[in-house]
N, CA, C and O atoms as a DFTB+ gen file, in Angstrom:
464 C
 N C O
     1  1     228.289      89.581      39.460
     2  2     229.241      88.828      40.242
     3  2     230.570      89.582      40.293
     4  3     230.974      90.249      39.340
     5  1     231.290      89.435      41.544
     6  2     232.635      89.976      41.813
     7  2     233.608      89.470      41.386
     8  3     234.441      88.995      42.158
     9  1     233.782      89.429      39.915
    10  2     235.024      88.135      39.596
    11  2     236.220      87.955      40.836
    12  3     236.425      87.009      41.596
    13  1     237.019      89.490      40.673
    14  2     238.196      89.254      41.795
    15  2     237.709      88.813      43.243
    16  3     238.339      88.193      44.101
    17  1     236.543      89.257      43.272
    18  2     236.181      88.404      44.834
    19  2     236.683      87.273      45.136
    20  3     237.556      86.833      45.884
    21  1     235.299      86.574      43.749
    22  2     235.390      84.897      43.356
    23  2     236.368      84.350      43.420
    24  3     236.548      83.275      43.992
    25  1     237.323      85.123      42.733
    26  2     238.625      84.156      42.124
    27  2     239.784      84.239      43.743
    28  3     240.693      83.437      43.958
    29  1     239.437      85.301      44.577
    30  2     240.384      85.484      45.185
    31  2     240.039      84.615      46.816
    32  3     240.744      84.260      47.761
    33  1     238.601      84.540      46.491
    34  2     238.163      83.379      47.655
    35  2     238.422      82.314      47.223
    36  3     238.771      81.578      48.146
    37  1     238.440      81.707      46.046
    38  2     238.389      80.361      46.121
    39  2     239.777      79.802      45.314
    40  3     239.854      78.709      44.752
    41  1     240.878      80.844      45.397
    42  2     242.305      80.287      45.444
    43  2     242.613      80.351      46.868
    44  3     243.253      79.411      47.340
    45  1     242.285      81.243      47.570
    46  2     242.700      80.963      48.783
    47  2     242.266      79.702      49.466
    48  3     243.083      79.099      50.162
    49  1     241.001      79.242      49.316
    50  2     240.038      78.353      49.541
    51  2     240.893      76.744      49.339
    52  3     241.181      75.831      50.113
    53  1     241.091      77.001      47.861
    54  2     241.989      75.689      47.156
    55  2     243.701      75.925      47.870
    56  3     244.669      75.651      47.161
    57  1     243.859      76.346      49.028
    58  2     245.674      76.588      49.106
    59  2     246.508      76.045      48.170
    60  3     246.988      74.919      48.301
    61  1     246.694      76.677      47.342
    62  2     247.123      76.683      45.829
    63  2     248.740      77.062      46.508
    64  3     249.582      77.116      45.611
    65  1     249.187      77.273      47.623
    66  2     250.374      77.265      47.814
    67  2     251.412      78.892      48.486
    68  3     252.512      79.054      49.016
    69  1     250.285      79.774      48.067
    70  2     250.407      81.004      48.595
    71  2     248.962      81.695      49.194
    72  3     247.904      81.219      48.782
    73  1     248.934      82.775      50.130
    74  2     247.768      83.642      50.232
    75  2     247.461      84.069      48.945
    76  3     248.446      84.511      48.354
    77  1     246.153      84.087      48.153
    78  2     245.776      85.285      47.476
    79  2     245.231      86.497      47.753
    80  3     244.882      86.700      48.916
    81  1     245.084      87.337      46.947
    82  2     245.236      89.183      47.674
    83  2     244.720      89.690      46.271
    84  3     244.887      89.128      45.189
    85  1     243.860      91.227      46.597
    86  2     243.406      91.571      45.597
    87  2     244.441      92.759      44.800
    88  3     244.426      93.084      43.613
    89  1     245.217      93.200      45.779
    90  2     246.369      94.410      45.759
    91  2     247.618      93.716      46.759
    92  3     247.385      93.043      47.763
    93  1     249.001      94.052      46.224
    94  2     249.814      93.607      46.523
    95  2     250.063      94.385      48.553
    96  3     250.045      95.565      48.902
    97  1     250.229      93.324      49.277
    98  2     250.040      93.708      50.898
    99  2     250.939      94.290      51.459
   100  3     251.942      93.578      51.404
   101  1     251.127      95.193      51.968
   102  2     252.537      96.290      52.830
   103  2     252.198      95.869      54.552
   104  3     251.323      96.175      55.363
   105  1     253.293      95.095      54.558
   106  2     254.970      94.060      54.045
   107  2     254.349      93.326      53.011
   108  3     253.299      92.785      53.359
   109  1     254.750      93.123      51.652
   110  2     254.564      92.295      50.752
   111  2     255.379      90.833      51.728
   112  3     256.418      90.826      52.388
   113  1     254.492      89.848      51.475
   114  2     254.985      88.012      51.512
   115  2     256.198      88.001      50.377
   116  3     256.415      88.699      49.387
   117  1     256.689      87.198      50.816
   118  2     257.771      87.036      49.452
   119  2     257.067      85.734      48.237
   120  3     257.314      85.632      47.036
   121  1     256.217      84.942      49.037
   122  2     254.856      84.296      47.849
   123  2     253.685      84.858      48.460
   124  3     253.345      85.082      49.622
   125  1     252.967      85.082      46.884
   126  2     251.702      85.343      47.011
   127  2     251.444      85.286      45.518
   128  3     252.118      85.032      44.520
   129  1     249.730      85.751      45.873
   130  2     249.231      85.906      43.670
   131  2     248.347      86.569      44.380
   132  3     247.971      86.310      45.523
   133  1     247.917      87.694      43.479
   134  2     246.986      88.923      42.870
   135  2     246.498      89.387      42.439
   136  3     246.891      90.496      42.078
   137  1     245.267      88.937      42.124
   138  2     243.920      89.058      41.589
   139  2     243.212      90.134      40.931
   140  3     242.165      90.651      41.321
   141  1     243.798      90.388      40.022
   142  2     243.206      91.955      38.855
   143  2     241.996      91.824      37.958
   144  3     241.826      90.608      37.874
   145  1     241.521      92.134      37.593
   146  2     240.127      92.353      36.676
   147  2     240.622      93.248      35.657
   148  3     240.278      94.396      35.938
   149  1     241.256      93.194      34.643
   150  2     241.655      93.593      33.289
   151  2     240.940      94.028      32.355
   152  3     241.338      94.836      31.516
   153  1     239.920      93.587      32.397
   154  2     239.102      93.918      30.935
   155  2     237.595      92.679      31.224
   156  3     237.057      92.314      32.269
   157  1     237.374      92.396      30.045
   158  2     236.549      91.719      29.593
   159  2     234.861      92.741      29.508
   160  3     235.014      93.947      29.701
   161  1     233.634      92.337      29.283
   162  2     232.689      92.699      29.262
   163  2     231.136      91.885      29.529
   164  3     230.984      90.773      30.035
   165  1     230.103      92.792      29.033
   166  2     228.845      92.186      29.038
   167  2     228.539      90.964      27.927
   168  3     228.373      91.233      26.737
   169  1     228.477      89.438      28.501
   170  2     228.136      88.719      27.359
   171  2     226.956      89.032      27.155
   172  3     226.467      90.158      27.239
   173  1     226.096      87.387      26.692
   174  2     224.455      87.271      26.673
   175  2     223.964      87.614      27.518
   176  3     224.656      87.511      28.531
   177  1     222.842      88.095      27.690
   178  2     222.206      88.346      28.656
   179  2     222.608      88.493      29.674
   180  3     223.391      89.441      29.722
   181  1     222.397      87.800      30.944
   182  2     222.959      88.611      32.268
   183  2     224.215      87.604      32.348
   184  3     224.375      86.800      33.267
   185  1     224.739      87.703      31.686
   186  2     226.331      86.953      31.871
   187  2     227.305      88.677      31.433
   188  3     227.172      89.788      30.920
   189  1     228.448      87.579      32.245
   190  2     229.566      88.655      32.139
   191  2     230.858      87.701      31.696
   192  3     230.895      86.532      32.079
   193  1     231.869      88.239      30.906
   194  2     232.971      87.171      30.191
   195  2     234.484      88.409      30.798
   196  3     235.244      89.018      30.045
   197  1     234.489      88.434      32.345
   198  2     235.806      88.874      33.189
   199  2     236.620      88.366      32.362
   200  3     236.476      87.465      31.536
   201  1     238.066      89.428      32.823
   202  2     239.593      88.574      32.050
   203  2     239.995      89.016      33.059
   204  3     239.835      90.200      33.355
   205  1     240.675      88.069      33.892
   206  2     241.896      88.521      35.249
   207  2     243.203      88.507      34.951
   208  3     243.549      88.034      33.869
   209  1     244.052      88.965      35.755
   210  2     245.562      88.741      35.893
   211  2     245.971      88.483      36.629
   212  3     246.285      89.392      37.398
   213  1     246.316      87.065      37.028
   214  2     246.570      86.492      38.038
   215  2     247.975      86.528      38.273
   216  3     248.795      85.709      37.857
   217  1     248.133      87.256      38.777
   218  2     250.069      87.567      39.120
   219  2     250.597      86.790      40.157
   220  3     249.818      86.892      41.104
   221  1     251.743      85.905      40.506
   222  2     251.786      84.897      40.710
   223  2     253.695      84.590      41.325
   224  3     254.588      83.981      40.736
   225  1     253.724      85.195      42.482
   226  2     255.378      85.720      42.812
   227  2     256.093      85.060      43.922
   228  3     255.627      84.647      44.984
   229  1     256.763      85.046      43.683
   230  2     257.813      83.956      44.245
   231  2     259.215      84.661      44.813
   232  3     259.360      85.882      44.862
   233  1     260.169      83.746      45.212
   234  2     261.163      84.064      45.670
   235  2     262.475      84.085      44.270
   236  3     263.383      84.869      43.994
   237  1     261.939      82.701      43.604
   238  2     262.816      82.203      42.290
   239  2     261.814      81.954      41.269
   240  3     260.669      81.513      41.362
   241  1     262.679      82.433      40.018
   242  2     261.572      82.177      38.866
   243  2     261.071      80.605      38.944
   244  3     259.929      80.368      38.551
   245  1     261.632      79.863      39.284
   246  2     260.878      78.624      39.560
   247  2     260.058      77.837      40.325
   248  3     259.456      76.771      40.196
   249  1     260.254      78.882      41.360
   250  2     258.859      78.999      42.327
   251  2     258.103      79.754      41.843
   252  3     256.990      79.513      42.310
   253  1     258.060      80.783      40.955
   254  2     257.086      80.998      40.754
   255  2     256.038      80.568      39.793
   256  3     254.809      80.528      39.725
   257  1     257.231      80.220      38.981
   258  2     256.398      79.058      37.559
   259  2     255.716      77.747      38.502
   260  3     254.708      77.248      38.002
   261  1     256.048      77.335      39.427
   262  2     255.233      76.374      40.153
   263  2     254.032      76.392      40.642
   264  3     253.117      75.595      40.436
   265  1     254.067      77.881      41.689
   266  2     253.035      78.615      41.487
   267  2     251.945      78.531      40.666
   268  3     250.865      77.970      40.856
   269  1     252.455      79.309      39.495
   270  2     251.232      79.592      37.834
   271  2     250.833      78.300      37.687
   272  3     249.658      78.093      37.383
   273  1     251.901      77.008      37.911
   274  2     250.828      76.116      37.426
   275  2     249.796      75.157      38.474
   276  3     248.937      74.336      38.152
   277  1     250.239      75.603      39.831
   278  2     249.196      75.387      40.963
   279  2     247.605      76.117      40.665
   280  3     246.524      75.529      40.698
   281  1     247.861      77.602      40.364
   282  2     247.086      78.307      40.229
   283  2     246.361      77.835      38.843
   284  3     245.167      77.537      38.895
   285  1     246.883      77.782      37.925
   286  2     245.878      77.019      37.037
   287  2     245.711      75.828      36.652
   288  3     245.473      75.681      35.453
   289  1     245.765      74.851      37.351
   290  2     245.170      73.652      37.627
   291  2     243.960      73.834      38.443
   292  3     242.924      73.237      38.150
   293  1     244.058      74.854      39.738
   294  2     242.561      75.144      40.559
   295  2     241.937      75.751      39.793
   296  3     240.784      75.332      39.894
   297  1     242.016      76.953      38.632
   298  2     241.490      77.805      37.485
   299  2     240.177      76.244      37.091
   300  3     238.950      76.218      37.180
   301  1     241.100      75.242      36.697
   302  2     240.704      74.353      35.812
   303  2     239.068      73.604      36.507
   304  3     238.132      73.187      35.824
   305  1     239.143      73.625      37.787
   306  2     238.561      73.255      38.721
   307  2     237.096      74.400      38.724
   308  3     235.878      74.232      38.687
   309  1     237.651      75.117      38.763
   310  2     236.863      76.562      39.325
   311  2     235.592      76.746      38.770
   312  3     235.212      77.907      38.924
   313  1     234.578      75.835      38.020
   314  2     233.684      76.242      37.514
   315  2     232.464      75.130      38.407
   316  3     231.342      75.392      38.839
   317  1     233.224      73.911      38.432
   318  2     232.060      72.903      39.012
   319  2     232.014      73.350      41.017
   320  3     231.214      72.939      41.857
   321  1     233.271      74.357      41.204
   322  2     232.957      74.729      42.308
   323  2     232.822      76.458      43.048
   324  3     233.035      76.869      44.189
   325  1     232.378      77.134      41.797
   326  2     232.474      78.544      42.880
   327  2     230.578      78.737      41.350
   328  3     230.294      78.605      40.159
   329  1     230.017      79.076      42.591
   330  2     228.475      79.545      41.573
   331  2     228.865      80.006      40.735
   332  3     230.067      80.253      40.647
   333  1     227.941      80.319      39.733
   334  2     227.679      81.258      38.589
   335  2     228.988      81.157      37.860
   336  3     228.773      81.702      36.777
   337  1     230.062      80.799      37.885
   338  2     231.063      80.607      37.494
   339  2     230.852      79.306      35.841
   340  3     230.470      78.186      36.180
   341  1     231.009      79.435      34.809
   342  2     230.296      78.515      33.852
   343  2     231.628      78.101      33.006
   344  3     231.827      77.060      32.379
   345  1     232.443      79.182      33.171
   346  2     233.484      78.265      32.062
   347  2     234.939      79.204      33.072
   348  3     234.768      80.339      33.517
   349  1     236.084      78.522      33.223
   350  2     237.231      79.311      33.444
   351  2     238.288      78.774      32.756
   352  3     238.447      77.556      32.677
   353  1     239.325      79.900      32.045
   354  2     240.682      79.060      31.083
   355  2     241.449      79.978      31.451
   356  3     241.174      81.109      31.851
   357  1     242.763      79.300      31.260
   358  2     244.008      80.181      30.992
   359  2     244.328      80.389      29.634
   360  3     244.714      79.495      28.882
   361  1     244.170      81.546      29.329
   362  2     244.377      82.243      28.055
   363  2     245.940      82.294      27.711
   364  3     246.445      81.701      26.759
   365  1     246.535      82.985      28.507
   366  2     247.932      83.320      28.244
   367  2     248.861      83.266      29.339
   368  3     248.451      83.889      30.318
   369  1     249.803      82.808      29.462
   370  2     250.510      82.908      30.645
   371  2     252.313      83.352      30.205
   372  3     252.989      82.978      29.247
   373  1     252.634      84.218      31.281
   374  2     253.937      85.060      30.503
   375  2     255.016      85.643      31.848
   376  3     254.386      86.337      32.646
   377  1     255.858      85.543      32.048
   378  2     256.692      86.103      33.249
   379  2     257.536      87.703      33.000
   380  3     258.022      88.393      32.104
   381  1     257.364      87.695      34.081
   382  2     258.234      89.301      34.391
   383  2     258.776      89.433      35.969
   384  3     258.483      88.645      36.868
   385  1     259.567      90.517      36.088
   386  2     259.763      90.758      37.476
   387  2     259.312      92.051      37.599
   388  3     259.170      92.824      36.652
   389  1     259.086      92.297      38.749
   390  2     258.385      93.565      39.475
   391  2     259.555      94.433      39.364
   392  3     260.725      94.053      39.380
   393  1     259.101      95.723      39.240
   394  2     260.196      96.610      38.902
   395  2     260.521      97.466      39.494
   396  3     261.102      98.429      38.992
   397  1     260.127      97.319      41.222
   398  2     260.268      97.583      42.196
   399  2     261.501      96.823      43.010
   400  3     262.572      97.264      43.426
   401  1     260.823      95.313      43.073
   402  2     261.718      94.918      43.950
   403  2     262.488      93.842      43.179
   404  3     263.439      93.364      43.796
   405  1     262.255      93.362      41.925
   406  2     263.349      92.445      41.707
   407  2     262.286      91.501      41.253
   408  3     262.075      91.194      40.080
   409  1     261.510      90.986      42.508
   410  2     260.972      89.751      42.254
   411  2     260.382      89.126      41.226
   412  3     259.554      89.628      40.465
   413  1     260.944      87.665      41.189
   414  2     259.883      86.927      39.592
   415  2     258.494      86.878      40.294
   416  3     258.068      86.707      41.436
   417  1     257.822      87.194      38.613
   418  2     256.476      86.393      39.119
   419  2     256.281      86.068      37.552
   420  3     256.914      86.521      36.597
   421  1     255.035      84.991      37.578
   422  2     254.343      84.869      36.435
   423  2     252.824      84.929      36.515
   424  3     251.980      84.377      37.220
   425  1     252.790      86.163      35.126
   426  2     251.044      86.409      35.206
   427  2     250.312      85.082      34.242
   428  3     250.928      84.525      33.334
   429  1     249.013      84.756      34.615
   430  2     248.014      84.341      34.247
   431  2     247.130      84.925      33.522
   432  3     246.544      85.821      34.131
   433  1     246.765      84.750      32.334
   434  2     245.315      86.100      31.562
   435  2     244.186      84.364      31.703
   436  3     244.230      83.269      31.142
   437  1     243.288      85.012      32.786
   438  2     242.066      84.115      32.645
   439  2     241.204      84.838      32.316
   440  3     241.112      86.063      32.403
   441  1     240.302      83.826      31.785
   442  2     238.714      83.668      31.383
   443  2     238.018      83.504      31.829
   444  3     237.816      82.290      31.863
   445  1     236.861      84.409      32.665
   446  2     235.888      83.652      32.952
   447  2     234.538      84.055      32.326
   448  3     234.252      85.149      31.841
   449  1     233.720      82.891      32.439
   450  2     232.108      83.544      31.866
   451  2     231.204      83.246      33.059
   452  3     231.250      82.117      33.549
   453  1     230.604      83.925      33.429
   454  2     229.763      84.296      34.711
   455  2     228.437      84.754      34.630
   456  3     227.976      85.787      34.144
   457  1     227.950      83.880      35.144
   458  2     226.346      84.865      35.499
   459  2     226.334      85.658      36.872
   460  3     226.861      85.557      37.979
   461  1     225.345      86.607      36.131
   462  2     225.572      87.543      37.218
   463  2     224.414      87.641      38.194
   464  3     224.483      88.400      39.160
């Protein structure tokens, strides 16, 4: 399974309040979130246990913290509705600004466990 696919169809799917995108878009939106595949590995058998980074950017740090928690409330959702999808959490959630342009965002570290 394509985690960032998954995750990036079915936030867009849920309008969680911005487009999601798998790489940040040239003209960047001034909201959006961005769908990374970080790590994780091979569980049991044909499962896979993805970790994303759901980056999550705004105009004001408080749009964007609104954001993170749009986005993981649908996270919370995300298992009784995207296949193979069996468990999804927010692990960690933490802010920064881009060090390009200024902008806040706040990342998401999710969980998912997936069959593949």
């Amino acid at each position: 399974m394509d985690a960032e696919r998954a995750c990036v169809d079915y936030l867009n799917a849920c309008c969680v309040g911005a487009p999601a995108y798998y790489d940040v878009p040239d003209p960047r939106p001034s909201t959006l979130v961005v769908v990374e595949r970080t790590g994780g590995g091979a569980g049991e058998g044909p499962t896979s246990r993805p970790v994303l980074d759901i980056q999550c950017w705004a105009g004001s740090r408080r749009d964007a913290a609104l954001l993170a928690q749009s986005v993981g409330d649908a996270l919370a959702d995300m298992p009784g509705a995207v296949e193979n999808v069996a468990h999804a959490s927010v692990a960690s959630t933490f802010r920064d600004r881009d060090l390009e342009s200024g902008s806040p965002r706040y990342h998401l570290v999710c969980e998912l466990y997936a069959n593949e």
